[in-house]
N, C-alpha and C positions, 0 to 999 in steps of 0.2 A: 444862600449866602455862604461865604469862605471864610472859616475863623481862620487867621496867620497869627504865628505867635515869631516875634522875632526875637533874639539874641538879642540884649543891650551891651554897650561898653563907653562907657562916656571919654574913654580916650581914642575912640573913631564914633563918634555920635553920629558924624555927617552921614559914614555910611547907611545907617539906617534909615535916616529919612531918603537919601538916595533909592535903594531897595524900595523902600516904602511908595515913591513917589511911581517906580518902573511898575509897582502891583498896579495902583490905579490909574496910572496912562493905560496898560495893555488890558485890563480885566475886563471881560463882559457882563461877569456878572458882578452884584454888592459883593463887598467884603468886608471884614471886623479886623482888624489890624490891633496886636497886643504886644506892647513890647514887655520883656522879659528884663525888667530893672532892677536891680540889688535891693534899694531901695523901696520897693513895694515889695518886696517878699523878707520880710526882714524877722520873721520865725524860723526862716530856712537857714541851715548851718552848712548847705554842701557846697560854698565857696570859698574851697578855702586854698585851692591849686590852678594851674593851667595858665595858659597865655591870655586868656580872655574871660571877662566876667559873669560869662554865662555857660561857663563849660560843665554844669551839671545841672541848670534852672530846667533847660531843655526838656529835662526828663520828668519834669510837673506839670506838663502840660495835659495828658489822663485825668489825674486829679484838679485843675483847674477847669477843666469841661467838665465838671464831674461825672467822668467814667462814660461820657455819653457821646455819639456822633464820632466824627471827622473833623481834625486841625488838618493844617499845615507848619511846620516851622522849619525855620531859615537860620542861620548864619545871618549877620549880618551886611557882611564883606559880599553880597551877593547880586544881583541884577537880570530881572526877567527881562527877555526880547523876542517874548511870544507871552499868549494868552495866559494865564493861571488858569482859568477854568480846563485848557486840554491836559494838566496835569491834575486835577482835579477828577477829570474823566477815568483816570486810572486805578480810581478806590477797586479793591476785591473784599470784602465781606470776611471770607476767610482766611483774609494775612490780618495782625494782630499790626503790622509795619510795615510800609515801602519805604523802600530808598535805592538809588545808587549805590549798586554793592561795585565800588571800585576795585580793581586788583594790580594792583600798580608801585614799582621802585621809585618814592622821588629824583625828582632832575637837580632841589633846591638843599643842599646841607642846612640851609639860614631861613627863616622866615621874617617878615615883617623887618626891614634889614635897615638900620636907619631912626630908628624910635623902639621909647619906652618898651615896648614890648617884643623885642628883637629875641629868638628864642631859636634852637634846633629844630630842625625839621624832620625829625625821626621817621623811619619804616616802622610801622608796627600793623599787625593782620586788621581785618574789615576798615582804615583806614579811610576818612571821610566819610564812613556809610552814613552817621549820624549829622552830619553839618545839615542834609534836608531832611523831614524826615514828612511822610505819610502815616499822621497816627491814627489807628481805628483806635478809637479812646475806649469805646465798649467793647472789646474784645472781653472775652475771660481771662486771656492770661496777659491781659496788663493793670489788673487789681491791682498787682502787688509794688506797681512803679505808685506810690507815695512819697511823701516828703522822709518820711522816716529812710525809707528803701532808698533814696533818691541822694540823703546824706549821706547812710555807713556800706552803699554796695563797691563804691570806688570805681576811678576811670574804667579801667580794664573794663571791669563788667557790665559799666552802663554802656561805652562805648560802643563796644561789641553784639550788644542785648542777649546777654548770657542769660537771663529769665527767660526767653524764648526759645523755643524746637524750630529749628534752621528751615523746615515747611513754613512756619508761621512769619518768616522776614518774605515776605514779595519783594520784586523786584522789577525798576521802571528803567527805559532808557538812558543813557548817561548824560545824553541830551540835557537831562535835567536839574544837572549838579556836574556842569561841565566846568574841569581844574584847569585856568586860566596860569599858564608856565609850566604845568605838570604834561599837558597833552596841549598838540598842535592846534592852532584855531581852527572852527571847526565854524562853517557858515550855516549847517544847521543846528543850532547851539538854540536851547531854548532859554536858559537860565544860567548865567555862567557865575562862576563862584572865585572869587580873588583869592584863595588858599595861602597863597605867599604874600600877599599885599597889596592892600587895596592903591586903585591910582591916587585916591589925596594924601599917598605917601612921597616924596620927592624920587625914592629906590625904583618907584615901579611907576612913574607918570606916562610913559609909554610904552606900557604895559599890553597886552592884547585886551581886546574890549574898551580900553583907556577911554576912546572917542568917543563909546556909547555912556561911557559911565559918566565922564564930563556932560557932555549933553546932558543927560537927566540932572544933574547936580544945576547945569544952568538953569533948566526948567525950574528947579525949587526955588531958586534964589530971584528967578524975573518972576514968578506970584508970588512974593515977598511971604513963601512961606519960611525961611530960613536967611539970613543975610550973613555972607562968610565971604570972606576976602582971601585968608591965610588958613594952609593947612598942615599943621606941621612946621611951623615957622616958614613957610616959603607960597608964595600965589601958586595957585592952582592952573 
Protein backbone atom coordinates (compact mmCIF):
# COMPACT_ATOMS: atom_id res chain seq x y z
CA UNK A 1 0.00 0.00 0.00
CA UNK A 2 0.95 3.81 -0.77
CA UNK A 3 0.35 6.13 2.04
CA UNK A 4 -0.09 10.00 -0.03
CA UNK A 5 -0.35 12.63 2.21
CA UNK A 6 -1.73 15.73 0.24
CA UNK A 7 -1.70 19.48 0.64
CA UNK A 8 -5.20 20.86 1.81
CA UNK A 9 -6.48 24.48 1.05
CA UNK A 10 -10.15 24.89 1.23
CA UNK A 11 -9.85 27.82 -1.23
CA UNK A 12 -9.00 25.15 -4.11
CA UNK A 13 -10.61 22.04 -2.32
CA UNK A 14 -11.69 20.72 -5.83
CA UNK A 15 -8.22 20.44 -6.69
CA UNK A 16 -7.65 17.78 -4.29
CA UNK A 17 -10.27 15.66 -4.77
CA UNK A 18 -9.23 16.00 -8.37
CA UNK A 19 -5.51 14.77 -7.62
CA UNK A 20 -7.05 12.38 -5.45
CA UNK A 21 -9.61 10.93 -7.90
CA UNK A 22 -6.29 10.83 -10.88
CA UNK A 23 -4.34 8.59 -7.70
CA UNK A 24 -7.19 6.01 -7.94
CA UNK A 25 -8.23 5.79 -11.62
CA UNK A 26 -4.33 5.10 -12.46
CA UNK A 27 -2.99 3.09 -9.28
CA UNK A 28 -2.45 -0.48 -9.42
CA UNK A 29 -1.88 -0.97 -6.22
CA UNK A 30 -4.17 0.22 -2.60
CA UNK A 31 -3.54 3.36 -1.51
CA UNK A 32 -4.13 5.38 1.93
CA UNK A 33 -4.84 8.89 0.84
CA UNK A 34 -4.32 11.77 3.89
CA UNK A 35 -5.14 15.11 3.47
CA UNK A 36 -3.10 17.61 5.21
CA UNK A 37 -6.01 19.91 6.76
CA UNK A 38 -5.42 22.91 9.12
CA UNK A 39 -7.98 21.80 10.99
CA UNK A 40 -6.75 18.40 12.04
CA UNK A 41 -3.42 19.52 13.07
CA UNK A 42 -4.54 22.17 15.11
CA UNK A 43 -1.34 21.96 17.90
CA UNK A 44 0.70 22.76 14.96
CA UNK A 45 1.80 26.70 14.87
CA UNK A 46 3.89 26.47 11.38
CA UNK A 47 1.09 28.28 9.47
CA UNK A 48 1.46 31.09 9.66
CA UNK A 49 2.97 32.35 5.92
CA UNK A 50 2.90 31.36 2.15
CA UNK A 51 0.35 31.25 -0.60
CA UNK A 52 -1.12 28.17 0.58
CA UNK A 53 -2.29 26.45 3.66
CA UNK A 54 -0.04 23.87 3.70
CA UNK A 55 3.25 25.25 3.09
CA UNK A 56 4.85 23.80 6.08
CA UNK A 57 2.24 20.76 7.26
CA UNK A 58 4.18 19.06 4.37
CA UNK A 59 7.05 18.62 6.65
CA UNK A 60 5.06 16.35 9.35
CA UNK A 61 4.65 13.82 7.44
CA UNK A 62 8.04 11.70 9.22
CA UNK A 63 6.29 12.39 12.41
CA UNK A 64 2.77 11.41 11.25
CA UNK A 65 4.08 7.88 10.01
CA UNK A 66 5.84 7.89 12.95
CA UNK A 67 9.36 7.88 11.70
CA UNK A 68 8.65 4.61 9.86
CA UNK A 69 8.22 3.42 6.08
CA UNK A 70 7.62 5.48 2.91
CA UNK A 71 4.91 8.38 2.16
CA UNK A 72 4.35 10.11 -0.80
CA UNK A 73 3.13 13.86 -0.84
CA UNK A 74 1.82 16.12 -3.22
CA UNK A 75 0.85 19.62 -3.74
CA UNK A 76 -2.47 19.72 -4.37
CA UNK A 77 -2.72 21.58 -7.75
CA UNK A 78 -1.40 18.30 -9.20
CA UNK A 79 -2.55 15.36 -11.54
CA UNK A 80 -1.18 11.84 -12.21
CA UNK A 81 -1.32 10.34 -15.93
CA UNK A 82 0.64 7.35 -15.22
CA UNK A 83 0.71 4.72 -12.62
CA UNK A 84 1.81 5.87 -8.88
CA UNK A 85 3.17 2.84 -8.07
CA UNK A 86 6.19 3.38 -11.13
CA UNK A 87 7.07 6.22 -8.97
CA UNK A 88 6.84 4.34 -6.05
CA UNK A 89 9.39 1.92 -7.78
CA UNK A 90 11.96 4.57 -7.23
CA UNK A 91 12.36 4.45 -3.25
CA UNK A 92 16.46 4.22 -2.55
CA UNK A 93 16.95 3.07 1.01
CA UNK A 94 19.88 5.48 1.23
CA UNK A 95 18.24 8.89 0.24
CA UNK A 96 16.60 10.36 3.55
CA UNK A 97 14.18 12.28 0.12
CA UNK A 98 13.38 12.16 -3.49
CA UNK A 99 12.21 14.75 -5.53
CA UNK A 100 12.40 16.77 -8.66
CA UNK A 101 15.47 18.80 -8.06
CA UNK A 102 14.32 21.45 -10.60
CA UNK A 103 16.77 24.06 -11.93
CA UNK A 104 14.82 26.56 -13.63
CA UNK A 105 14.12 30.76 -14.14
CA UNK A 106 10.30 31.34 -14.02
CA UNK A 107 8.35 32.31 -17.37
CA UNK A 108 5.47 33.59 -14.72
CA UNK A 109 6.23 37.02 -12.59
CA UNK A 110 2.34 36.23 -11.12
CA UNK A 111 0.85 33.05 -9.86
CA UNK A 112 -2.57 31.98 -9.15
CA UNK A 113 -3.53 35.37 -11.30
CA UNK A 114 -7.28 36.19 -10.74
CA UNK A 115 -8.16 34.96 -7.09
CA UNK A 116 -7.63 35.31 -3.45
CA UNK A 117 -4.41 34.09 -3.46
CA UNK A 118 -2.86 35.81 -6.40
CA UNK A 119 1.02 36.24 -5.22
CA UNK A 120 4.65 36.72 -7.01
CA UNK A 121 6.21 34.22 -8.45
CA UNK A 122 9.72 34.56 -7.19
CA UNK A 123 13.21 32.58 -8.39
CA UNK A 124 14.56 31.35 -5.31
CA UNK A 125 17.48 28.10 -5.38
CA UNK A 126 15.90 24.25 -5.03
CA UNK A 127 12.63 25.81 -6.27
CA UNK A 128 9.65 23.28 -6.46
CA UNK A 129 11.85 20.43 -5.04
CA UNK A 130 9.42 20.15 -2.10
CA UNK A 131 5.90 20.44 -3.90
CA UNK A 132 6.51 16.18 -4.32
CA UNK A 133 8.25 14.80 -2.20
CA UNK A 134 9.64 10.94 -1.58
CA UNK A 135 9.90 10.58 2.24
CA UNK A 136 11.95 7.78 3.61
CA UNK A 137 10.17 8.56 7.00
CA UNK A 138 12.87 6.20 8.76
CA UNK A 139 15.89 7.52 7.66
CA UNK A 140 18.15 8.79 10.66
CA UNK A 141 18.39 12.12 9.51
CA UNK A 142 14.87 12.99 9.50
CA UNK A 143 14.24 12.49 13.34
CA UNK A 144 14.64 15.93 13.72
CA UNK A 145 11.73 17.06 11.09
CA UNK A 146 9.02 17.35 14.03
CA UNK A 147 6.41 19.54 14.69
CA UNK A 148 8.65 21.59 16.96
CA UNK A 149 11.56 21.72 13.90
CA UNK A 150 8.66 21.93 11.54
CA UNK A 151 7.23 25.43 13.32
CA UNK A 152 10.58 27.54 14.21
CA UNK A 153 13.15 26.14 11.14
CA UNK A 154 11.42 28.70 8.46
CA UNK A 155 10.65 28.55 4.69
CA UNK A 156 14.30 28.76 3.51
CA UNK A 157 15.25 25.85 5.30
CA UNK A 158 12.50 23.38 5.22
CA UNK A 159 12.06 24.32 1.56
CA UNK A 160 15.42 23.58 0.62
CA UNK A 161 15.92 20.44 3.33
CA UNK A 162 18.94 22.30 4.92
CA UNK A 163 18.81 19.42 7.79
CA UNK A 164 20.17 17.22 4.93
CA UNK A 165 23.75 16.38 3.21
CA UNK A 166 23.04 17.12 -0.38
CA UNK A 167 23.93 12.93 -0.96
CA UNK A 168 21.10 12.26 1.27
CA UNK A 169 18.13 14.31 -1.35
CA UNK A 170 17.82 11.54 -4.32
CA UNK A 171 16.67 12.50 -7.29
CA UNK A 172 13.82 11.19 -9.71
CA UNK A 173 12.79 12.13 -13.30
CA UNK A 174 11.00 15.42 -13.84
CA UNK A 175 8.54 13.45 -15.32
CA UNK A 176 7.30 13.55 -12.06
CA UNK A 177 6.65 16.92 -10.93
CA UNK A 178 6.35 18.29 -14.36
CA UNK A 179 5.79 22.59 -14.25
CA UNK A 180 2.72 23.05 -16.29
CA UNK A 181 3.62 26.94 -17.92
CA UNK A 182 7.10 26.83 -16.55
CA UNK A 183 8.31 24.11 -19.20
CA UNK A 184 6.79 23.03 -22.52
CA UNK A 185 4.23 20.13 -22.60
CA UNK A 186 5.75 17.27 -22.56
CA UNK A 187 3.81 13.97 -23.65
CA UNK A 188 5.81 11.87 -21.43
CA UNK A 189 4.64 13.65 -18.43
CA UNK A 190 3.75 11.41 -15.75
CA UNK A 191 2.48 13.78 -13.11
CA UNK A 192 2.00 17.16 -13.95
CA UNK A 193 1.91 20.03 -11.31
CA UNK A 194 -0.38 23.48 -11.99
CA UNK A 195 2.50 25.65 -10.34
CA UNK A 196 0.93 28.81 -11.55
CA UNK A 197 -2.72 27.71 -11.44
CA UNK A 198 -4.77 25.28 -11.41
CA UNK A 199 -7.43 24.99 -14.55
CA UNK A 200 -10.66 25.57 -12.11
CA UNK A 201 -9.09 28.98 -12.13
CA UNK A 202 -10.82 31.10 -15.08
CA UNK A 203 -6.64 32.67 -15.63
CA UNK A 204 -5.58 29.24 -16.57
CA UNK A 205 -8.80 27.17 -18.07
CA UNK A 206 -6.82 26.45 -21.00
CA UNK A 207 -4.07 25.88 -19.51
CA UNK A 208 -1.79 22.76 -20.68
CA UNK A 209 -3.08 19.45 -19.21
CA UNK A 210 -6.54 21.67 -18.83
CA UNK A 211 -8.39 18.69 -20.72
CA UNK A 212 -7.05 16.12 -18.59
CA UNK A 213 -7.64 17.94 -15.50
CA UNK A 214 -11.36 18.60 -16.62
CA UNK A 215 -11.94 15.19 -17.50
CA UNK A 216 -11.00 13.90 -14.08
CA UNK A 217 -12.92 16.66 -12.34
CA UNK A 218 -16.03 15.30 -14.56
CA UNK A 219 -15.29 11.88 -13.40
CA UNK A 220 -15.70 13.03 -9.65
CA UNK A 221 -18.64 14.88 -10.21
CA UNK A 222 -20.65 11.93 -12.61
CA UNK A 223 -19.94 9.34 -9.27
CA UNK A 224 -21.56 11.98 -7.28
CA UNK A 225 -18.49 12.01 -5.34
CA UNK A 226 -18.34 15.75 -5.33
CA UNK A 227 -21.27 18.12 -7.09
CA UNK A 228 -19.70 21.56 -8.34
CA UNK A 229 -21.03 23.59 -10.99
CA UNK A 230 -18.89 26.96 -10.31
CA UNK A 231 -15.39 27.61 -9.80
CA UNK A 232 -14.18 30.65 -8.86
CA UNK A 233 -17.44 32.44 -9.62
CA UNK A 234 -17.53 31.15 -13.23
CA UNK A 235 -18.60 27.31 -14.82
CA UNK A 236 -15.91 25.22 -15.45
Amino acid sequence: MIPFFIGYDPRESIAHHVLEQSIIDRSSVPVAIVPLHTPMLRDFDGQQDGTNAFIYSRFLVPELMDFDGWAIYCDSDMLFLSDPMHLWSLRDDSKAVMVCQHDYKTRQRWKSIGTAMESKNEDYPRKNWSSMILWNCGHPSNRIVNREFASSAGGKALHRFSWLRDEEIGSVPLSWNWLVGEYDDNPEANLVHFTLGMPGFDYYRNCGYSREWKTTLDDVERRDCLKVTRIGGRNV
